[in-house]
N, C-alpha and C positions, 0 to 999 in steps of 0.2 A: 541552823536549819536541819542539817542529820540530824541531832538528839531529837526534835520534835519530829522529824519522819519515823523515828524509833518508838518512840512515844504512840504514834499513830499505828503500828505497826502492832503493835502489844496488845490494843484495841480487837486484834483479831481473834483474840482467842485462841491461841497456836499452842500447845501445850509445851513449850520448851522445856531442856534440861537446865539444870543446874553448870554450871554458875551462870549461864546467860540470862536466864529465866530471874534471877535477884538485882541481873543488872539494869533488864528491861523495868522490872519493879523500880527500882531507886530510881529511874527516870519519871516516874510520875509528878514532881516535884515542881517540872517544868511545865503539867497539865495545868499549875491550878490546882489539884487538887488537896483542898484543906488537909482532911485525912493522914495525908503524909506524916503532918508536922502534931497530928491530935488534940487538934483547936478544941473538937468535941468534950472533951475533959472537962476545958474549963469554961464554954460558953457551949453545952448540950443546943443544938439545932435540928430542924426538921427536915426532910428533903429538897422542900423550897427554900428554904432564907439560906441551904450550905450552896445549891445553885444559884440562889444570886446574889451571894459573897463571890461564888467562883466569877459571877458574870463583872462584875463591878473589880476583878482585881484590876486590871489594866486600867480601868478610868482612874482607880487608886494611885499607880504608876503616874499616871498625867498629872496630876494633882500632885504627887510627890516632887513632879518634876518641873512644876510651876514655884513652886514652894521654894525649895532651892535656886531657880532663875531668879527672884526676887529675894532671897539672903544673897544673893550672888551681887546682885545690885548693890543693895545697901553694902557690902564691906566694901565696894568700889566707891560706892558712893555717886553711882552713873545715873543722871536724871532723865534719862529715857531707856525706856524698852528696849532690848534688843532681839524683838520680834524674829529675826531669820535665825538664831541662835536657840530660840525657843519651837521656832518649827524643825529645827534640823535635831532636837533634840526630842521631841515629839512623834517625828515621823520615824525615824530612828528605833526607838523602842515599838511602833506597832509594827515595825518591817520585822525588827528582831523576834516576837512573841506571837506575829502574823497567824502560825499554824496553830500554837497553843490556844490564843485566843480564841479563833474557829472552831477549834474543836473543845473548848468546853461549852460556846453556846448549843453548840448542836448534841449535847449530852441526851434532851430527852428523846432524841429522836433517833438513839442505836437503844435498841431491843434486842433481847435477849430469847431464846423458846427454851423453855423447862420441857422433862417429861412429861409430865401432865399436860402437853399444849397451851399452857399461860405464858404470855408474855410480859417480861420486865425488862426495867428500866436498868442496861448494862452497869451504869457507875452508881446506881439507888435501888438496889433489890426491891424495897418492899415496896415501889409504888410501879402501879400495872400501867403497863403501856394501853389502857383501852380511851386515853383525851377524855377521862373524869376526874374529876378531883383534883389533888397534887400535881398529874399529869398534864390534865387541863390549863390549870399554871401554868408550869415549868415550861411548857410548849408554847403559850403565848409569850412567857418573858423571855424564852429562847430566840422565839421569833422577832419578834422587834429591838431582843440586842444586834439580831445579826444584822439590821440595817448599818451598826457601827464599821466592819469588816466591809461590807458591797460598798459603803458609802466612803470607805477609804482607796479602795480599786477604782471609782467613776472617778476620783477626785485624782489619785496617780496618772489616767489614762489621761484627761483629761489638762494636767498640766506638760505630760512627757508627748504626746501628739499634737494638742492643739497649741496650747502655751512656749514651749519651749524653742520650738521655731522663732516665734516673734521675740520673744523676749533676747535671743540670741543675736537676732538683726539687729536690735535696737541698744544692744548691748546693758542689759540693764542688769548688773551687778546685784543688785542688793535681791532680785528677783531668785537667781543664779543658786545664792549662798545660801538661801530661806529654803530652798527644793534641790539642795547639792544633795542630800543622801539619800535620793533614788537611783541620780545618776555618776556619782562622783568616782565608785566603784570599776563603771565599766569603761572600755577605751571609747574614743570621740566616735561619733557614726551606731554604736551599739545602746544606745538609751533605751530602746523600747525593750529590751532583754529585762529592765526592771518591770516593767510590766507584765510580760511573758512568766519570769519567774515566781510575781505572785498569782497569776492566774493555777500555775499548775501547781503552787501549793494549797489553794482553794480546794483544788481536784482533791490534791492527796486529801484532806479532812474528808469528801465528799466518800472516799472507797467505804471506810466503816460501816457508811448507813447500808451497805446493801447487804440483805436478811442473808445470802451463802456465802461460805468460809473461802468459796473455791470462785464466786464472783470476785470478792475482794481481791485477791493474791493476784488475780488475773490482770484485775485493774490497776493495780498500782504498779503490778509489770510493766504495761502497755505506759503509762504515764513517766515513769523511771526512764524507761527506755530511750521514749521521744525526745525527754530532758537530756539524755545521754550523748545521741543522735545531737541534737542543736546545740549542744556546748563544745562538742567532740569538733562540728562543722564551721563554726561562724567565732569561737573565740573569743568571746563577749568579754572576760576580764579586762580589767587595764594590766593589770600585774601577769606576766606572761604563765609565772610559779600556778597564779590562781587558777589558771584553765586545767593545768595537770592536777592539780588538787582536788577541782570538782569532778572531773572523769573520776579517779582513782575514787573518791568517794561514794559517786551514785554506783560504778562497777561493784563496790562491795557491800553495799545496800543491796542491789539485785540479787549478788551470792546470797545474803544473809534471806534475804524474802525465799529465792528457792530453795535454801536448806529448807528452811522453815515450811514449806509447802507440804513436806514429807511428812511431817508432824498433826497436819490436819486430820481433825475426824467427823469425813462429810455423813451427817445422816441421810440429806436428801441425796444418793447420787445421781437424781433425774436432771438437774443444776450441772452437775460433773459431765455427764453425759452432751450437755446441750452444749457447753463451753467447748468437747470434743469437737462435734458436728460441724460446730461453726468456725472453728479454724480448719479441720479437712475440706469444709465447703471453700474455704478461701485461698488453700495451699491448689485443691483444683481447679478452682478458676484464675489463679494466677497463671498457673501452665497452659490451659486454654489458652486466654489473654496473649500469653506470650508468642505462642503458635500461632494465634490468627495475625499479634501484630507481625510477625517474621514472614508470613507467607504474603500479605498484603504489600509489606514494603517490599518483598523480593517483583511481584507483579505491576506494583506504582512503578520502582525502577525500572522495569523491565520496557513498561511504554512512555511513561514521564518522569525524566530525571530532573534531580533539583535542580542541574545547571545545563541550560543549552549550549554553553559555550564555556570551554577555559584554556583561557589564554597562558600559554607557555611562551614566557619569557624571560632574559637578559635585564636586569633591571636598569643596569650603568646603560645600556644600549638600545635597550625600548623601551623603558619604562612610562617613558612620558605616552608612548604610541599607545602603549596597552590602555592605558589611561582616555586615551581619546577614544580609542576603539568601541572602550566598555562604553561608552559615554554613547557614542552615535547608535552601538547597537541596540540599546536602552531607548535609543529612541522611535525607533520602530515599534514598538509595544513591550509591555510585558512579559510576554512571552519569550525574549530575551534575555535572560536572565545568564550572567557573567561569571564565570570566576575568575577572580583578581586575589594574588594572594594578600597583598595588605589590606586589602577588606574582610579577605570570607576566611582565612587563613590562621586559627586560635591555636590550634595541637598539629605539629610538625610533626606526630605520628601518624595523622590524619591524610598527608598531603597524599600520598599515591592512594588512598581508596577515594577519593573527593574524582580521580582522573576512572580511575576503573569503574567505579560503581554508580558514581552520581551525575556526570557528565556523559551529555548527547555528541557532543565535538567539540575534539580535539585541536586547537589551533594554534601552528608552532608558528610563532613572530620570527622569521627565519635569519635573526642579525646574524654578522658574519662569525662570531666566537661562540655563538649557541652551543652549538655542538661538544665544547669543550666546557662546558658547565654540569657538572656532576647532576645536581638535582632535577634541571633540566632532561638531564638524558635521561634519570629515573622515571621521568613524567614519560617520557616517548615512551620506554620499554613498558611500561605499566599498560599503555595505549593499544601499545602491537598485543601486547597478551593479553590484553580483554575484548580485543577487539572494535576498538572506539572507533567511530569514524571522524578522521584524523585530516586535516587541511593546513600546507605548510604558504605561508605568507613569507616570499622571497624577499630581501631585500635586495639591491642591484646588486652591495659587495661580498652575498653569501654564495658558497663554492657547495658543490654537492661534495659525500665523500665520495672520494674513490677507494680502489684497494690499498694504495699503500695507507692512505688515512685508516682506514679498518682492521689493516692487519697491525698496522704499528700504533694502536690506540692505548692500548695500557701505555706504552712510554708517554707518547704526547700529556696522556690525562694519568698522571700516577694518583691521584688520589682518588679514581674510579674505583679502587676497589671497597671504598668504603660502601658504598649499596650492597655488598653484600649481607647486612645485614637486614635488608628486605627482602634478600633472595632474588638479588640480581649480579650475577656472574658476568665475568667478561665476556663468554659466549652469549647470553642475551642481549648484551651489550652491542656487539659484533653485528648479530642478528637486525639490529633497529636499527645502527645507521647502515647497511644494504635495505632493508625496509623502507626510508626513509625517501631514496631513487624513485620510490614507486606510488607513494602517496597524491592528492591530490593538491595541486600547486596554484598560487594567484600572486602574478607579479606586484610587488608594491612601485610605486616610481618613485624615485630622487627627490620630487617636490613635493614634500608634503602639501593636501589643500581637502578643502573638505569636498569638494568633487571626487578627490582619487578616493576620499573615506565614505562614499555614498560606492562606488563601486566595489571597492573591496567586501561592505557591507551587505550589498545584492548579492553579492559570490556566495558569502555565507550563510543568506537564510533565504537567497533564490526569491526573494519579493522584488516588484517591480523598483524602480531606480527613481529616487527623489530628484526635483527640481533641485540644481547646484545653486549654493547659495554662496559660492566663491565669490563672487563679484562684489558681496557686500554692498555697504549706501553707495550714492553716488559723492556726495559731498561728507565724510564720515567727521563726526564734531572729535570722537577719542579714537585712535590710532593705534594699534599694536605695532611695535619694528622688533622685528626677530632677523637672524640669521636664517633664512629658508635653506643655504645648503648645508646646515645641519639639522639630522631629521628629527632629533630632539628638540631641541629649540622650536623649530615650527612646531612641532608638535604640541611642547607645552604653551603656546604663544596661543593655538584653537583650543586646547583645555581653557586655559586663561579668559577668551571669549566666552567659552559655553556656560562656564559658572558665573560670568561679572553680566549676565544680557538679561538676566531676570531679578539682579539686583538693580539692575537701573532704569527699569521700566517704572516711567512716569517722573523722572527726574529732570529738573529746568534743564541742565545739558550735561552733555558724556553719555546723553541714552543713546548714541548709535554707537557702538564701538566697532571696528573693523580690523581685520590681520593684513596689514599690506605685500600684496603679490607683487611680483617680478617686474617691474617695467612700468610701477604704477606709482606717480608722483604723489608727495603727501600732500595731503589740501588743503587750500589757504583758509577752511574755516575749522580745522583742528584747532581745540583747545584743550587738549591733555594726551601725549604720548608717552607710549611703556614701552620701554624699553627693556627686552628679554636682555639679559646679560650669558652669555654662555662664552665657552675657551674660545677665542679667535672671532670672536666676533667683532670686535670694533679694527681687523683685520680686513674685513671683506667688503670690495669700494659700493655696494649697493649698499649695505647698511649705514659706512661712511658717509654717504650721497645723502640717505635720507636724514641721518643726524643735523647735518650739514641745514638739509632745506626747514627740519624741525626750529632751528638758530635764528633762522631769520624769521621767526613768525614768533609776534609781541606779546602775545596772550597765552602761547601753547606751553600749559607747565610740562614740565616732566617728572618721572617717577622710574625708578630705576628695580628692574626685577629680577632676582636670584635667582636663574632655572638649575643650575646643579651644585652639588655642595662643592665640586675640584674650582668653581670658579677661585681667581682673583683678583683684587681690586687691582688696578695698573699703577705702576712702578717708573720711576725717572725710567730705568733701563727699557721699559715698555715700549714709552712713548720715543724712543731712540729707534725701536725695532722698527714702528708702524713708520715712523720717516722714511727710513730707506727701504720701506715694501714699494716698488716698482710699481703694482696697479692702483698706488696711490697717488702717486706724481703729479695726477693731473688735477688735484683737490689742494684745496688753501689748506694747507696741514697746518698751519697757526693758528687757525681760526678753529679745525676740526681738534687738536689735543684741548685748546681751549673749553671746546665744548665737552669731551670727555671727562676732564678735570671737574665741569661745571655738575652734570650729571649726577657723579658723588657725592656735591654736597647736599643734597637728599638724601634720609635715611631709604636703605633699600628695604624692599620686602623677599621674603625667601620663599620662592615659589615652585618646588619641586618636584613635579609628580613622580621625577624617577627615583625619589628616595621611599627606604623601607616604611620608614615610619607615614607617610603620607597618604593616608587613607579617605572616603570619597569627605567625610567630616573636616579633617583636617583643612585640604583644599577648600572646599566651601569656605570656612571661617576666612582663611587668608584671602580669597577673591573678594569675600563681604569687604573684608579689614582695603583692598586695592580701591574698591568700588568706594568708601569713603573717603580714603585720602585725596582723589581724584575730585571730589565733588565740597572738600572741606573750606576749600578757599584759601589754606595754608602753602599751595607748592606752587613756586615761582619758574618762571619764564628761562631758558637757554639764554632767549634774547635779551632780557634783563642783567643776565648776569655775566654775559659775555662785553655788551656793548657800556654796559655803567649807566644806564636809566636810573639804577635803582642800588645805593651801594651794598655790595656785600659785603660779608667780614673778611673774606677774601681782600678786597680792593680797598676796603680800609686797613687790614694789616699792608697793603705795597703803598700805598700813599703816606702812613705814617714811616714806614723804613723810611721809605726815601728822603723825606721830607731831615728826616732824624742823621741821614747819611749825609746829604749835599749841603745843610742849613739852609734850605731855597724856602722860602713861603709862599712866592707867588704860585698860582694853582698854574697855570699854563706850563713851567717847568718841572714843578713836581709829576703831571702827569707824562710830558716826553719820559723824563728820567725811568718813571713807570712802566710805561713802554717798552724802554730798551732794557730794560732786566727784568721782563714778564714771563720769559720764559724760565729763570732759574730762582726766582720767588714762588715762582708758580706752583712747580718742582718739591718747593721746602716746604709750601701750604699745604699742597696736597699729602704729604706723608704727615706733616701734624694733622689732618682730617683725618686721614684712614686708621692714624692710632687710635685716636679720639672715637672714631665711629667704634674700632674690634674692642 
């Protein structure tokens, strides 16, 4: 491809020196042009029949290379065609000679101007560019070879956009290998860059045709360049060596075009003059442009920022909350618009101007170690110095600082001084939590509920206060059980509702799902409970209680959900702890570890909104993924698999021990014996589960 942009390039009429000027010469060879080799000699031609030998070399090429496909055959002695073999060898040479080929059809249509104002025909002196005679010719058989080249581009575009998708789903091999040397070159994902690159080698044939020295140069700069730009950008090779190859290549194509630019001798400089005009027109309107767009965005920001709200926070600590937050405040309209950094959040060089420049309010999730989270404190300090208007969301366990917290801050937080590299100092530092005293404050309460998130909600955008929708159905058929006095857990337990309630609208049942509040018995016409999994939760006797009441209802599957990644599954030593916790005493804990154990034998789902990676996409997909396993018909019953309705692999592995230990057969004392070593079978099932599950 260089040698025939060279080639092209020669076309200009640039007067070079020596030696370049004999090298550009010796490249004609690769024009096509007879001449070179002085065919003239011994088979004298006119200017027609040397045009269309040059036009017919390449179809010669095809025909050469059918020729050989078929001796190829016969030494093999292969009684079929190997048609993809033949296209890959076929397409292959027109990709290769792509530029040459184009540029010897379009021979009659670069002219030349003599002194005397005639013009000819740049590769055929004696026939006048005026479309009579020879010209006349040479211009219609130019023109209707070039259907060869466009009709090799419709047919690349053609199979690299439309075909090779399907053909890729359907996996069809033979299709693949027949149209491999378009694509075979570049890495997976970058196929259309064979399309791309012959379009802009069409371009380069096209610079020649235009009548100034000083259009041309221009044009093929602008076309180099772009090519430069998108190889430079997007990395189309498959071979990583190829992409530095091609830069470093077009880079010295450019050099060699602007040497060569010097060497021009424009007659008309009315042509040179207009090529001035019109890039001083465009270097000026760039800087306009730039001025209006700067001053426009300094005044859009000044009265509408991108983000009404961004939530500063703790991710280990409120992760899930910020999650719920964005979530309800998104629901009040549009015009709420959030920042959450795991969604809006791409260049962490970004993060403190997103707080200075683009955000209307500032809102610190006020957990109780806030304070002592570097990036966090960057976000405050960025607030106080742009002056954001700023609202701290308490939570019960957060302490304001005082002075000793302030003055003794560098020790507490030693890796505070790394902001210095935004240009925040410990004295700014200093400055923001005393600043911090004086902000505008809205208590959160202990229980999470979407009541307390409709009020929190009105604080912050001052609209009137939605109907609480806490109370949920009255008879709910799917069931949330979370740990409420952890505010995570609740919290991710109504993220959980808010994504899974418009996945299940219009579904035979699970369409009501509800988060079960404080004091509120689970109901007898549940038929699927989720169970949030968080630290200490199968610890605390309301959640016990409902597991409990979940056990004895026939139909109610369960599905077990990951809300933080520190969770773990429970351990013999575990279910040791949960016996002698004291506010459980007064629960059949045989029945309750039973059911724990049972829980697990469902795969869980990981459902985390306080982790990093969990973006508003993420979540959606896993609520979708909840929302069917719930409704698949695949997850069994507590009570099934506690009471023996229905054997589990569980209860078949203790029925056969047993049976294997005592030699009993009759079924009445295999299952006592069952019985009485259920708790330390239980034990050794559950740790082969939980390996099996990790």
């Amino acid at each position: 491809t260089t040698v025939q942009q060279l080639t092209v390039i020669q076309q200009f009429k640039i007067e070079w020196g020596e030696p370049f000027a004999g090298i550009l010469l010796s490249l004609e060879v690769f024009s096509f042009d007879l001449d070179m080799i002085s065919i003239g000699c011994v088979a004298p031609m006119g200017p027609v029949a040397k045009f269309s030998s040059r036009t017919l070399t390449v179809v010669g090429l095809l025909l050469v290379a059918s020729l050989v496909h078929l001796l190829y055959l016969a030494v093999t002695k292969s009684k079929t065609l190997q048609i993809s073999l033949l296209l890959r060898t076929s397409g292959t040479l027109l990709l290769v000679f792509f530029i040459s080929l184009c540029s010897s059809l379009l021979a009659p249509f670069r002219c030349s101007q003599h002194p005397n104002g005639r013009w000819t025909v740049q590769a055929y002196h004696g026939v006048y560019c005026n479309g009579e005679g020879d010209h006349q010719v040479m211009a219609i058989v130019g023109g209707l070879a070039c259907l060869m080249p466009i009709g090799f581009v419709a047919i690349c575009m053609w199979v690299i956009i439309i075909e090779l998708p399907k053909r890729l789903q359907s996996a069809d091999v033979k299709f693949l290998r027949g149209c491999s040397f378009l694509f075979m070159r570049f890495r997976p994902g970058a196929e259309i860059f064979s399309v791309l690159f012959l379009i802009r080698n069409a371009l380069v044939v096209l610079c020649p045709l235009l009548p100034s020295p000083s259009g041309k140069v221009v044009c093929m700069n602008l076309i180099l360049y772009g090519s430069l730009a998108m190889v430079a950008y997007s990395k189309p090779w498959r071979v990583a060596a190829c992409n530095f190859l091609d830069v470093m290549l077009l880079a010295c194509m450019l050099v060699i075009l602007d040497a060569g630019s010097l060497f021009i001798r424009e007659d008309d400089g009315h042509t040179t003059m207009l090529i001035c005009m019109l890039f001083s027109g465009v270097m000026v309107l760039s800087i306009l442009t730039a001025v209006c767009y700067g001053v426009g965005r300094h005044f859009m920001l000044k009265y509408r920022k991108q983000f009404r709200f961004f939530l500063c926070h703790q991710k280990i600590a409120a992760g899930s909350m910020a999650r719920l937050l964005k979530m309800e405040l998104q629901k009040r309209g549009s015009r709420n618009t959030t920042f959450v950094d795991c969604d809006d959040l791409n260049d962490l060089t970004r993060l403190f101007s997103y707080v200075g420049q683009d955000t209307e309010t500032f809102v610190i999730l006020g957990s109780p170690d806030i304070l002592t989270r570097k990036w966090c404190v960057g976000e405050m300090c960025t607030a106080r110095s742009h002056g954001v208007n700023t609202v701290l969301l308490r939570w019960p366990e957060f302490v304001n600082p005082d002075y000793d917290f302030i003055t003794k801050y560098d020790s507490i937080v030693p890796d505070i001084s790394e902001l210095v590299n935004y240009n925040i100092g410990l004295a700014e530092v200093q400055e923001t939590m005393a600043w911090i005293n004086t902000v505008q404050t809205v208590d959160v309460p202990s229980m999470v509920s979407l009541e307390g998130m409709e009020h929190i909600c009105s604080s912050l955008t001052g609209s009137l206060r939605f109907p609480s929708r806490a109370g949920g159905a009255e008879s709910p058929d799917c069931i949330i059980v979370s740990d409420l006095d952890n505010m995570e857990a609740a919290a991710t337990a109504y993220v959980l509702l808010g994504l899974m309630v418009p996945k299940l609208v219009g579904a035979e049942r699970n369409n009501m799902p509800t988060v079960l509040q404080k004091g509120r018995p689970v109901s007898e016409t549940a038929t699927a409970a989720l169970v949030i999994c968080s630290d200490g939760c199968f610890k605390q006797l309301e959640f016990a209680e409902w597991l409990l009441q979940v056990a004895h209802l026939p139909d109610c599957c369960v599905l077990p959900i990951i809300a933080e990644d520190g969770f773990r599954f429970p351990s013999p030593s575990y279910y040791e702890e949960v016996e002698s916790m004291p506010q459980l005493e007064s629960l059949d804990l045989r029945v309750y570890i039973k059911a724990i154990k049972a829980v697990f034998q469902e795969i869980a789902v990981v459902f985390s909104p306080q982790n990093y990676s969990s973006t508003q996409e993420d979540l959606d997909l896993r609520a979708k993924q909840v929302a069917w396993r719930i409704n698949s018909g695949s997850l069994k019953s507590l009570y099934q698999k506690i009471s023996g309705e229905e054997d589990s692999p569980r209860e078949i592995m203790e029925v056969t021990e047993s049976r294997e230990i005592m030699g009993i057969i009759e079924e009445e004392t295999s299952l006592s014996i069952t019985d009485e070593r259920n708790t330390d079978e239980d034990g050794i099932f559950n740790e082969k589960l939980q390996s099996a599950y990790l």
